[in-house]
C-alpha positions as CSV (number, residue, x, y, z in Angstrom):
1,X,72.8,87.6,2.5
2,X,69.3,86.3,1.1
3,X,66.6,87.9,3.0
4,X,63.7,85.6,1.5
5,X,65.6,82.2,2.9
6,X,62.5,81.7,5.2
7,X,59.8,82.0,2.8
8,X,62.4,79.8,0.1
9,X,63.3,76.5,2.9
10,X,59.3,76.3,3.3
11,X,58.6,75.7,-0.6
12,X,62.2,73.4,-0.2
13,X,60.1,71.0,1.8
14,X,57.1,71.0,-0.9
15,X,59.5,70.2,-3.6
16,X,59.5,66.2,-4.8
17,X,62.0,63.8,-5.4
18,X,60.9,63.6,-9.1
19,X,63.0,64.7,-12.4
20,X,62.4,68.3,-13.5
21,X,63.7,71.7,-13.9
22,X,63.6,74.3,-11.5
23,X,63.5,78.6,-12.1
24,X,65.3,81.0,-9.9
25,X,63.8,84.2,-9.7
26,X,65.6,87.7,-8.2
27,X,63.4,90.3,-6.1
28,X,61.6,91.5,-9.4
29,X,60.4,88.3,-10.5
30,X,63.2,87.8,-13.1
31,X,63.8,84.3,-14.3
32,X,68.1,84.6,-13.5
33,X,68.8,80.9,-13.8
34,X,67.4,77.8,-14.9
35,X,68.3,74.2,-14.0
36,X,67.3,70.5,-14.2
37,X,67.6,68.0,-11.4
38,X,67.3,63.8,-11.4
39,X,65.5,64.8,-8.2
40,X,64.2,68.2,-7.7
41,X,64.1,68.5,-3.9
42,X,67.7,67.1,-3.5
43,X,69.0,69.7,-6.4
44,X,67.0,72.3,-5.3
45,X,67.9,72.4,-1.6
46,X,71.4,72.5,-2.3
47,X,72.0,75.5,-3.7
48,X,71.0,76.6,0.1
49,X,73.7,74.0,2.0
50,X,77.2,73.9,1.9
51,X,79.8,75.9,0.2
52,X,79.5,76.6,-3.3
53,X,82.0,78.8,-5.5
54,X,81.8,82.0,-6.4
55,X,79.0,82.2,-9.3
56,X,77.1,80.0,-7.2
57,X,77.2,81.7,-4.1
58,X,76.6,85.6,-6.2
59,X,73.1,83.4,-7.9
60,X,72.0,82.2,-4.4
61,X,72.3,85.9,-3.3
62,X,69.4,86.9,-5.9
63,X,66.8,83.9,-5.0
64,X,64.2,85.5,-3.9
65,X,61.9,82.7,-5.1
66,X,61.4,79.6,-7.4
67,X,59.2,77.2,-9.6
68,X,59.8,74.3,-10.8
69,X,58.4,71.6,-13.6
70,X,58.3,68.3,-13.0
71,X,58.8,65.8,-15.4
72,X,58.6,62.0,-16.6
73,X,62.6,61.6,-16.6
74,X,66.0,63.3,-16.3
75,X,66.4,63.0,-20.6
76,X,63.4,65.2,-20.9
77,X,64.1,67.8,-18.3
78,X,67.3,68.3,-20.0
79,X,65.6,69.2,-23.1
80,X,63.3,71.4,-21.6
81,X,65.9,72.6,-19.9
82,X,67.4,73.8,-23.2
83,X,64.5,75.6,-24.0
84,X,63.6,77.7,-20.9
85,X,67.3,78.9,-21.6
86,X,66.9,80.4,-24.6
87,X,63.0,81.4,-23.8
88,X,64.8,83.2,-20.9
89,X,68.3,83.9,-21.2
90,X,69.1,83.9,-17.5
91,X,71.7,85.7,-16.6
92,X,73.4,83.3,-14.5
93,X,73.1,80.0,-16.9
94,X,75.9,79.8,-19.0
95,X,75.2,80.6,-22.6
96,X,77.9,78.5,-25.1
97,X,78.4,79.7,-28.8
98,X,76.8,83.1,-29.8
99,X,76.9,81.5,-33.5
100,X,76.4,77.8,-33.7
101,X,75.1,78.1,-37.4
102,X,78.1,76.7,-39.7
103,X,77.5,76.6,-43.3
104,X,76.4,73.5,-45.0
105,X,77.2,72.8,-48.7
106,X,73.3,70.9,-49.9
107,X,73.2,68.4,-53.1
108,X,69.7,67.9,-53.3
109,X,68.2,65.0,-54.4
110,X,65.2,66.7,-56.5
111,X,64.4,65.7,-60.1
112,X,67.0,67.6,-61.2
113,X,69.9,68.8,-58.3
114,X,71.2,72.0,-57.5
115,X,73.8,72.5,-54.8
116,X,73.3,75.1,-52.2
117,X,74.9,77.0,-49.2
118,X,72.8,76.4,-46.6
119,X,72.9,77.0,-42.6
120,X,71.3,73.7,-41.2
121,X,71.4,70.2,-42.5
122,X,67.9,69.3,-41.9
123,X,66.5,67.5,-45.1
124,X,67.1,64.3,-44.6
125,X,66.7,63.3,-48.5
126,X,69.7,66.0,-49.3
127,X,73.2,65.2,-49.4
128,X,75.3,68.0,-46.9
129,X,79.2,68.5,-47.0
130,X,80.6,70.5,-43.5
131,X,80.5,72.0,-41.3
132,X,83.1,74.6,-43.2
133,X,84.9,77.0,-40.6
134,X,83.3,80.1,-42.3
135,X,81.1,81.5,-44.9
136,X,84.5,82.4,-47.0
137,X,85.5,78.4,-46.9
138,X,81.9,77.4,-48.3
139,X,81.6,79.9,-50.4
140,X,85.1,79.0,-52.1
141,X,84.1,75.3,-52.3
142,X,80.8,75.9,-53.5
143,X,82.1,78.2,-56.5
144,X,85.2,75.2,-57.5
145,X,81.5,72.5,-57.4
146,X,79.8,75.0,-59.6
147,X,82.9,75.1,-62.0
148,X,83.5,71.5,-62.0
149,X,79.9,69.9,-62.3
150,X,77.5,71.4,-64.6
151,X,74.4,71.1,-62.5
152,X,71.2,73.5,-62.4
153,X,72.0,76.4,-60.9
154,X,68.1,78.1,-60.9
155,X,65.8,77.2,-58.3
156,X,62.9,77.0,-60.7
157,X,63.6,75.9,-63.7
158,X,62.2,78.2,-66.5
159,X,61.4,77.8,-70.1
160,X,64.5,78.8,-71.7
161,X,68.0,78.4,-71.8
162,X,70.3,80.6,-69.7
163,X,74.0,82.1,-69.8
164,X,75.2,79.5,-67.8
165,X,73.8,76.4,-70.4
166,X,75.9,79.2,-73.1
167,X,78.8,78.6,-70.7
168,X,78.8,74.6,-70.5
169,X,78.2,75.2,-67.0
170,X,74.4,73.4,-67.2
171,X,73.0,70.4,-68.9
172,X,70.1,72.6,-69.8
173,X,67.1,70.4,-68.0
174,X,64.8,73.4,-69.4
175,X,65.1,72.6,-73.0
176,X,66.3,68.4,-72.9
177,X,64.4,65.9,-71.1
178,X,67.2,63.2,-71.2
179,X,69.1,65.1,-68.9
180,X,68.1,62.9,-65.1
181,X,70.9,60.1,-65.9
182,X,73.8,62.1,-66.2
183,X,72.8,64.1,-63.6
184,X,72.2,61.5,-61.6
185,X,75.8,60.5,-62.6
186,X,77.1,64.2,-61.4
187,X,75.4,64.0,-58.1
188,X,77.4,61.0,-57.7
189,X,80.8,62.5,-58.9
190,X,79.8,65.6,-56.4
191,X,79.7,63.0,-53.5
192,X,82.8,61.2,-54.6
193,X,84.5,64.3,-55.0
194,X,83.7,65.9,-51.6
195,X,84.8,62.3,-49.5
196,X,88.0,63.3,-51.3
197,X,88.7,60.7,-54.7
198,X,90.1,63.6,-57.1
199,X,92.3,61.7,-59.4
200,X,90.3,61.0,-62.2
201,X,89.3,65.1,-61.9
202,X,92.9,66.1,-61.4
203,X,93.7,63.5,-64.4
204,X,90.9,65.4,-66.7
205,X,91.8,68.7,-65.9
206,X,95.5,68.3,-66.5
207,X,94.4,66.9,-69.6
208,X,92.8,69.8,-70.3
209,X,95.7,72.2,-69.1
210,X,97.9,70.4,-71.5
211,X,96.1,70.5,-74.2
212,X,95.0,74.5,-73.3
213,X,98.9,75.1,-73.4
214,X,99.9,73.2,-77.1
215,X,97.1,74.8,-78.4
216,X,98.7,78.2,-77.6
217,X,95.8,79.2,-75.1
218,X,97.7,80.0,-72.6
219,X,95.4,81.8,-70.7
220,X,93.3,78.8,-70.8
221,X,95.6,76.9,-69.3
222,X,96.0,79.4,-66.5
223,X,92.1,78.8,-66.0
224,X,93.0,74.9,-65.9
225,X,96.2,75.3,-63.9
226,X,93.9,77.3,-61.1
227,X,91.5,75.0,-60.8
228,X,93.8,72.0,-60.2
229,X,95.2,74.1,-57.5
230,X,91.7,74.8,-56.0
231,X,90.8,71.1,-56.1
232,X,93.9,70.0,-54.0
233,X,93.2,72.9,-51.8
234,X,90.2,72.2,-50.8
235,X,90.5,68.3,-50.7
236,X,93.6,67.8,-49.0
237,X,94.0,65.5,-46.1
238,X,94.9,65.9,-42.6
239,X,97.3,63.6,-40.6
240,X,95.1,61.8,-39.3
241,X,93.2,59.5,-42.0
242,X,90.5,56.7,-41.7
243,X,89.7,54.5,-44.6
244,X,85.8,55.0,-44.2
245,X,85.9,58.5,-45.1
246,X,82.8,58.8,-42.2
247,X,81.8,62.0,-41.0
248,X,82.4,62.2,-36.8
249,X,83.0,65.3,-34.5
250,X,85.5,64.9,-31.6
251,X,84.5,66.1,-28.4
252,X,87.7,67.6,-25.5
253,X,87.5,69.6,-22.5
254,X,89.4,70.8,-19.9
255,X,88.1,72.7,-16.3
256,X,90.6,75.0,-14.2
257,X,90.4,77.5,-12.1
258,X,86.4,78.0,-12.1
259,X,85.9,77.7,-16.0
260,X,85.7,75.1,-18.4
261,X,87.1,75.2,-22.3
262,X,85.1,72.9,-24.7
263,X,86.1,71.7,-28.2
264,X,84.2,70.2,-30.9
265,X,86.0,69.3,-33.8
266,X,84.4,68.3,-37.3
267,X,85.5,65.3,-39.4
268,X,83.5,65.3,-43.0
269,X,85.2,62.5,-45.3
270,X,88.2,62.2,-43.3
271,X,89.0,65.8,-43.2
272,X,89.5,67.9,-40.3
273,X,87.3,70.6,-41.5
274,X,86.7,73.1,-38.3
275,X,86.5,73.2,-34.8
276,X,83.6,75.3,-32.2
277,X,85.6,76.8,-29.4
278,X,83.8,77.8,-26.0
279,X,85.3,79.2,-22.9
280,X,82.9,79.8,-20.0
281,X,82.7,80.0,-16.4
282,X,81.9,76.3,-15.1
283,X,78.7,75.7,-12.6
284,X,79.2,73.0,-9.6
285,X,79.2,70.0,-12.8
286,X,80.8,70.5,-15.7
287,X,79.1,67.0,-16.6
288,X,75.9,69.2,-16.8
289,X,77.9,71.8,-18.4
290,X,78.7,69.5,-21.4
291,X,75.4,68.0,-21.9
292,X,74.3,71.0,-22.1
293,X,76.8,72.3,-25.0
294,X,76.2,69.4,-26.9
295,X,72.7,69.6,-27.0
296,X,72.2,73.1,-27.2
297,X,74.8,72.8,-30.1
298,X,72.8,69.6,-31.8
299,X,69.4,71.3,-32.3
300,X,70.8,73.7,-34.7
301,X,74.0,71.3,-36.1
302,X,73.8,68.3,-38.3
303,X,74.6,64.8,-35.9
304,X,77.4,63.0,-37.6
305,X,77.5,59.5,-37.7
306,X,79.6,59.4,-34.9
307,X,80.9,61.0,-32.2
308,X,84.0,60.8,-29.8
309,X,84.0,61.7,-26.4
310,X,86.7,61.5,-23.8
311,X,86.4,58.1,-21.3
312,X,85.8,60.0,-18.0
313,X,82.7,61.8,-19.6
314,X,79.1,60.4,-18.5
315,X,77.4,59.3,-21.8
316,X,74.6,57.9,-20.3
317,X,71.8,61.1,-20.8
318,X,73.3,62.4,-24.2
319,X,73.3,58.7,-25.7
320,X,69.9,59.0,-25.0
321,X,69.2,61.9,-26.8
322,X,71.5,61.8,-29.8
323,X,70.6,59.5,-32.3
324,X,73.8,58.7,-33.5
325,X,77.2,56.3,-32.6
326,X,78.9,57.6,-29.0
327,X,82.5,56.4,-28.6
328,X,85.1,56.9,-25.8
329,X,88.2,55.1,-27.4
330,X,90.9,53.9,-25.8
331,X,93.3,53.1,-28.2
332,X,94.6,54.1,-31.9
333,X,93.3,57.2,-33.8
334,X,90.6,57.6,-32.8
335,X,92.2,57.9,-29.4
336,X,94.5,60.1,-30.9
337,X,92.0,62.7,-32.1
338,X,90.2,63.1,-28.8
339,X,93.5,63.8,-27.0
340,X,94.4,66.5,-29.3
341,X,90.8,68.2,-28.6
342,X,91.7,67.6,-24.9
343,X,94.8,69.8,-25.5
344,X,93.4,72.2,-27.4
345,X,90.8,72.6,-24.9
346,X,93.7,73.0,-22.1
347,X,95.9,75.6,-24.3
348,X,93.0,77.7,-25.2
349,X,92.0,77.6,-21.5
350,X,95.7,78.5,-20.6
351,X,96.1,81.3,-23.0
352,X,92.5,83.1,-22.5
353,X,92.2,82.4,-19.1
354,X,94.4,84.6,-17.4
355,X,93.4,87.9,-19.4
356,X,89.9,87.2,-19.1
357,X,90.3,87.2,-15.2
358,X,92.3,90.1,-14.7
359,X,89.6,91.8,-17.0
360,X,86.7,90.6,-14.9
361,X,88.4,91.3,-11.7
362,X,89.0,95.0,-12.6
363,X,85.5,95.0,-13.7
364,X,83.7,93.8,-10.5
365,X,86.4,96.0,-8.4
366,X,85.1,99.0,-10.2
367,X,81.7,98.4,-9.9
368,X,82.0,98.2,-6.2
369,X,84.0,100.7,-5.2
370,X,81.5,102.7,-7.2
371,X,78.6,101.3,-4.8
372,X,81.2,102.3,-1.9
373,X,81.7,106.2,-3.5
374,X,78.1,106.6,-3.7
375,X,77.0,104.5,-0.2
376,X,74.7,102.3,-2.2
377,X,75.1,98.6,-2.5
378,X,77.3,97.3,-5.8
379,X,75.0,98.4,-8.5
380,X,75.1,95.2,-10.6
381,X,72.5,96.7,-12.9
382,X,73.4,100.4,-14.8
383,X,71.2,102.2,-16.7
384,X,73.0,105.4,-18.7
385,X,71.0,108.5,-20.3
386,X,71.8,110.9,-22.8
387,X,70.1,112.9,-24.9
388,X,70.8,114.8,-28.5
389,X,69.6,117.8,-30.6
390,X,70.6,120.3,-32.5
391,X,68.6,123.4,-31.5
392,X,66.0,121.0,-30.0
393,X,65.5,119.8,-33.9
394,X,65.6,116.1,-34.1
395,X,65.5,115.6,-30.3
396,X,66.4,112.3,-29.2
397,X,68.0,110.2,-26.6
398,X,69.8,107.0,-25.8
399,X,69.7,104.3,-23.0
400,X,72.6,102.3,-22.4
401,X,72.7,99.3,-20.1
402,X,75.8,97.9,-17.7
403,X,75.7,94.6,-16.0
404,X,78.8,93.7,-13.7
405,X,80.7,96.1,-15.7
406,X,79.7,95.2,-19.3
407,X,77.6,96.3,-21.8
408,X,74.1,94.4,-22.3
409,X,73.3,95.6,-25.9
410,X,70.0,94.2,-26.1
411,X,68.9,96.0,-22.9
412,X,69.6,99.3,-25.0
413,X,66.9,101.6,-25.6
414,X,66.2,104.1,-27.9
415,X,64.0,107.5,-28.3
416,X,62.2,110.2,-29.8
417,X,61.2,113.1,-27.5
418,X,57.9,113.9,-28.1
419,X,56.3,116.3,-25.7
420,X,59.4,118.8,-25.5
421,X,59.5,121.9,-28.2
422,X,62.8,123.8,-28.2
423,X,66.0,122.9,-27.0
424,X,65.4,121.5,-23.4
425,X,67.3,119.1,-22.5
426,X,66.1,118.8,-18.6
427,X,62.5,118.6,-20.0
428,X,63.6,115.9,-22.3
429,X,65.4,114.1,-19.4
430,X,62.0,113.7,-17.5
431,X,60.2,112.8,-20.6
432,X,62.7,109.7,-20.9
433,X,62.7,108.9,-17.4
434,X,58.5,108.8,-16.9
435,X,57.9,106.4,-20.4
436,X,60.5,104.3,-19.1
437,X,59.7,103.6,-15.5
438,X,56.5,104.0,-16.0
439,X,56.0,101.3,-18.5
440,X,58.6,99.4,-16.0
441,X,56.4,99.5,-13.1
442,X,52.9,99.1,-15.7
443,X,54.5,95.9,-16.9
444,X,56.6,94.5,-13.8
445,X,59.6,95.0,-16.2
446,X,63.7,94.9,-14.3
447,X,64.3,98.2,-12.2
448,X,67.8,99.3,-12.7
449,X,70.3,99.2,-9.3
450,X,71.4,102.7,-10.3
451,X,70.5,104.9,-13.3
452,X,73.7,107.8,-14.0
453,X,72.3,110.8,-16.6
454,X,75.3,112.1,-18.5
455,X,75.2,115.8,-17.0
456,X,75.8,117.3,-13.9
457,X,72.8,118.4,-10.8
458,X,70.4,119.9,-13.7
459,X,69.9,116.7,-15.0
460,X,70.1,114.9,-11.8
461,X,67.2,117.2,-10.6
462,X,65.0,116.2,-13.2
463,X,65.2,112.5,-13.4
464,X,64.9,112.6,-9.3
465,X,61.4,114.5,-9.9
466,X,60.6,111.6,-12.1
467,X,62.0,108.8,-10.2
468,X,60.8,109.9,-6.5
469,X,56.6,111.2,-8.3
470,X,56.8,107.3,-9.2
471,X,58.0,106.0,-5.7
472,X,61.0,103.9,-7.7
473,X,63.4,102.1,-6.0
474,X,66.7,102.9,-8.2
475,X,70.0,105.5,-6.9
476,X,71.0,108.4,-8.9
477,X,73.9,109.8,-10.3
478,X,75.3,112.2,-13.0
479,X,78.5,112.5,-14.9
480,X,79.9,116.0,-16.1
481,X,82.4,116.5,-18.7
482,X,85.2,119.2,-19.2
483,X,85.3,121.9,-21.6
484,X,87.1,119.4,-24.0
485,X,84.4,117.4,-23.5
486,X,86.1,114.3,-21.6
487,X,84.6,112.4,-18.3
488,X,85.8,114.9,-15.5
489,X,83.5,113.8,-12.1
490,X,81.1,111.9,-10.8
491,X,78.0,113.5,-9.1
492,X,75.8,112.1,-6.2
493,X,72.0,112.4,-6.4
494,X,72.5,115.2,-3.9
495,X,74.8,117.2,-6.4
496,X,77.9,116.7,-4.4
497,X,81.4,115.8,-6.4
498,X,82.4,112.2,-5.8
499,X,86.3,112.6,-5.8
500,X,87.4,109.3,-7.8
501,X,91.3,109.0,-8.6
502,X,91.9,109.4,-12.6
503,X,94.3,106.5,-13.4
504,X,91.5,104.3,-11.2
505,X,89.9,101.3,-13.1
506,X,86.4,102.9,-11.8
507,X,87.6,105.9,-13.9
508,X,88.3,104.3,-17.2
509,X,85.1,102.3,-16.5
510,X,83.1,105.5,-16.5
511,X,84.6,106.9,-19.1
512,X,83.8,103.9,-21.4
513,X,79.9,103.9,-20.1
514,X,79.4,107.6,-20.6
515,X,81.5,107.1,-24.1
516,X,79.0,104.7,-25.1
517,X,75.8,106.1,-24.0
518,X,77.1,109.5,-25.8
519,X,77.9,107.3,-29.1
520,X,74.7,105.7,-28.8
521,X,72.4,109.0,-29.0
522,X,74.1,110.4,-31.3
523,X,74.0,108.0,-33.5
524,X,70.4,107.3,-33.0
525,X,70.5,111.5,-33.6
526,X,72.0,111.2,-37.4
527,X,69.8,108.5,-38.1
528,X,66.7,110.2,-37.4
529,X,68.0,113.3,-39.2
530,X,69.3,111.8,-42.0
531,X,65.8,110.1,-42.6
532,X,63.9,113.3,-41.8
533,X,66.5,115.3,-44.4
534,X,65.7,112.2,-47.2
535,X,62.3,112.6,-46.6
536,X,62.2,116.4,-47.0
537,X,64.4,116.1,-50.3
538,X,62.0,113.3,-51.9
539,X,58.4,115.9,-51.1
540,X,60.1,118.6,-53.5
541,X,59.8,116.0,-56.6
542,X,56.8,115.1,-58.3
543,X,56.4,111.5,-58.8
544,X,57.5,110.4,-55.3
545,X,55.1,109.1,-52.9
546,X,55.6,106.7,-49.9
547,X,56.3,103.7,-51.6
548,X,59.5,104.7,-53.5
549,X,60.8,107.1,-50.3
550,X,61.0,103.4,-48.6
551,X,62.5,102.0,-51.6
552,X,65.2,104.8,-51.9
553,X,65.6,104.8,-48.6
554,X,66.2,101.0,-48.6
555,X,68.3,101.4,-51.4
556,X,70.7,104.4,-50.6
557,X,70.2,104.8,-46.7
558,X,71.3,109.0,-46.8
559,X,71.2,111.3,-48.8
560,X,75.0,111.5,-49.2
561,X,74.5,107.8,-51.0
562,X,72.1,109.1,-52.9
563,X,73.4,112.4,-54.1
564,X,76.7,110.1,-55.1
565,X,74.2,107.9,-57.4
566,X,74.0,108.7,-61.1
567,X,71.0,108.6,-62.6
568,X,71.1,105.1,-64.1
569,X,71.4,104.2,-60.4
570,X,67.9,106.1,-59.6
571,X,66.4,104.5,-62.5
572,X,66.6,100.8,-60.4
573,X,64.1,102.4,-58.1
574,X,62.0,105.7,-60.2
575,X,60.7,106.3,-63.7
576,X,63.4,107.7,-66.2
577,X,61.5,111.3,-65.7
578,X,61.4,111.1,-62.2
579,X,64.9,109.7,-61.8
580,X,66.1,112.6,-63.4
581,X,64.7,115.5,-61.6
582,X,65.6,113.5,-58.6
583,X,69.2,114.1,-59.9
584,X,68.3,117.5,-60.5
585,X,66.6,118.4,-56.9
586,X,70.1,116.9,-55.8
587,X,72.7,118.9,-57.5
588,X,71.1,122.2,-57.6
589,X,73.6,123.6,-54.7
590,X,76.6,122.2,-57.3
């Protein structure tokens, strides 16, 4: 139950009837969602009326307050809508696509083009082939264009020929200045190639194959024979053909059970090429939800000349903002292609659904009836401690974080103990827990619902002299291991044994948090050492200073890496001298 709904229905009657977006914000002042509204005080209030399901009703829980931006129409709300998303990441928006870079093959229309693998189709001057599915698929494409059409392959052009002009794979634009028409003529082969008319190539390189093979070169016409098959490989069609070769994406969805499955497929010169795939828990509109896929996926993403969307989706707003052709056929293929990216949306749904719900139920189960174990309320946010040494050399320590059950890697933390000599691993505890809740409270930064130290009521101890000299809000807990060094129990902030069942999901969930707090400082622990041991190494040889440690360093990472080096390898980085009494220093245990 909100205990701030006072305080919020009297800004709810300040709110206007004008477009904007509006900011939740929890107890600490945490942006936790962000929204846009046709009319802010209509949106706005109902989030506090009615029934809503179960995301909803969790995010209305944590509104402790709001802003709100008002703006000159809905069209540019949702833009700046878009933004405040990624400025904040809220935890309760949904986030679509954690990669929605695809690679771009670029014909450039300089003086003299170049193609290039690129990760946005921005220049509007270029020529771009893609999306491709994955780097592996451009990459392969882009080596067969390189093979096929001898264009510049340097991106400044110098003052001699290079291997490549030796190879016939360059017209040599640094030694000829005739070159611009027949380049001109290969850019246009490029594009004629890549909307998919490869007979007269196929034609030339059978040709070629033929001639390869009565000339006795067989291995030649190997070389020839491959490349045909490379051609047809990556220019073959689909079932589904139109004679205008255009480039169009297909937009289908599907909404079940709470969440909603979004594909985008990707037509380049009649090709089915690739498809994005997102499956995410759906708000009260999965309208809104797909405006805002498409236009979170369009600021990054080249806009095709056209774009097919299914008839009972709104393209009112996105027409708007996309400058390109919106269609919602009825009829034919085109039909045809948007009811195969409805089904795909509905069998991915189908097939991910039900794991990822069991998984997400066990989850939130745990998480509770670890709030019941330890008579606190469910601790939706889980900070985890541990610290390494070896003999109090090196001494470090890692924070993990847990939200709802799952990890939140770019909450993690990281480090050095600096005021504790020796191995002391309670000192080193309270050392952690002061520079981080101190510079929480200094900077009005999240407080954790509930922090768990990996050790038992020693470590406990010292992060509750910490916590309660700071007056911090957050519960306590510890987690001991066994002598084979496995999770055995879980430990109030009192020191008393919780008693949790073994084969319990809040069990297993334990033992993965204190797992991955343990592999976090320790990894954090070899790094460190490993740096400190490179450094050490590098003082003993003359000829070393700072700039080539960070180059070796760059270079071979460890000392293991660099040990395995010869010293032709040491000589990319140091003198011939140097290099080897480096090798030397190295190898004098061997």
């Amino acid at each position: 139950m909100n205990q701030n709904l006072e305080y919020i229905k009297k800004k709810l009657a300040l709110l206007p009837l004008s477009p904007g977006c509006y900011l939740m914000k929890n107890k600490n002042g945490k942006v936790i969602y962000v929204g846009k509204a046709k009319k802010l005080k209509n949106r706005v209030s109902s989030y506090f009326t009615g029934v809503h399901n179960y995301k909803t009703t969790k995010l209305v829980d944590h509104i402790w307050d709001f802003d709100y931006i008002r703006t000159d129409s809905e069209k540019e709300a949702l833009l700046l809508e878009i933004n405040l998303i990624k400025d904040y990441t809220p935890e309760y928006n949904i986030m679509f696509m954690d990669n929605t870079y695809y690679p771009y093959i670029e014909l450039t229309n300089e003086e003299h083009p170049r193609l290039k693998i690129v990760r946005s189709a921005k220049n509007k001057k270029s020529r771009y082939f893609g999306p491709f599915p994955d780097a592996t698929a451009a990459r392969n494409t882009y080596k067969l264009l390189q093979r096929l059409f001898p264009l510049r392959k340097c991106n400044v052009i110098p003052n001699k020929p290079c291997l490549y002009y030796s190879l016939h794979q360059c017209l040599g634009p640094c030694i000829y200045d005739d070159t611009k028409e027949a380049e001109k003529d290969l850019r246009n082969q490029v594009i004629k190639f890549m909307k998919g008319d490869t007979k007269e190539k196929i034609e030339e390189l059978t040709k070629a194959m033929e001639k390869a093979s009565e000339e006795l070169n067989f291995e030649l016409a190997m070389e020839y024979r491959d490349l045909i098959k490379s051609v047809e490989y990556v220019t073959k069609r689909q079932h589904i053909d139109f004679n205008d070769y255009g480039d169009r994406d297909i937009l289908g969805y599907y909404v079940d059970k709470g969440y909603l499955s979004v594909q985008l497929f990707f037509m380049r010169g009649g090709h089915l090429l690739s498809h994005e795939y997102d499956l995410v828990p759906v708000s009260d509109d999965a309208q809104e939800d797909l405006l805002q896929f498409l236009v979170t996926f369009y600021q990054t993403n080249n806009v095709p000349k056209e774009l097919l969307v299914p008839q009972d989706f709104d393209i009112s707003l996105i027409s708007e903002i996309l400058e390109t052709k919106i269609l919602q056929p009825q009829r034919g293929d085109k039909k045809d292609l948007v009811d195969m990216a409805n089904r795909n949306a509905k069998e991915a749904l189908e097939k991910k659904f039900l794991l990822r719900q069991q998984n997400e139920a066990k989850t939130i189960g745990a998480i509770e009836e670890l709030g019941r174990l330890l008579q606190i309320e469910t601790p939706h946010m889980i900070e985890l401690y541990d610290n390494s040494n070896i003999q109090g050399a090196y001494a470090v320590a890692g924070m993990v974080v847990f939200r709802d059950g799952v990890p939140s890697k770019k909450d993690y933390r990281r480090f050095k103990i600096k005021t504790v000599e020796g191995p002391d691993d309670y000192a080193s505890m309270k050392e952690v827990i002061y520079r981080r809740y101190y510079r929480n409270l200094m900077e009005q930064r999240e407080m954790a619902d509930l922090i768990i130290v990996d050790g038992g009521i020693g470590q406990i101890n010292a992060a509750k002299e910490i916590i309660d000299s700071l007056h911090v809000p957050v519960h306590l807990a510890g987690l001991a291991k066994d002598d084979k060094h496995s999770t055995a129990m879980l430990i109030d902030r009192e020191g008393n044994e919780v008693p949790i069942d073994p084969k319990s999901q809040l069990f297993f969930l334990l033992t993965r948090m204190q797992d991955e707090v343990h592999r976090y400082a320790i990894s954090f622990h070899r790094q460190v050492r490993s740096k400190s041991l490179f450094a050490s190494i590098l003082d003993e040889v003359e000829g070393i200073g700072e700039v080539r440690k960070r180059k070796l360093l760059n270079k071979f990472k460890s000392v293991k890496k660099m040990k395995e080096a010869s010293v032709e390898e040491l000589t990319e980085v140091l003198p011939q001298k140097v290099a080897q009494e480096l090798y030397q220093v190295l190898h004098r245990e061997d």
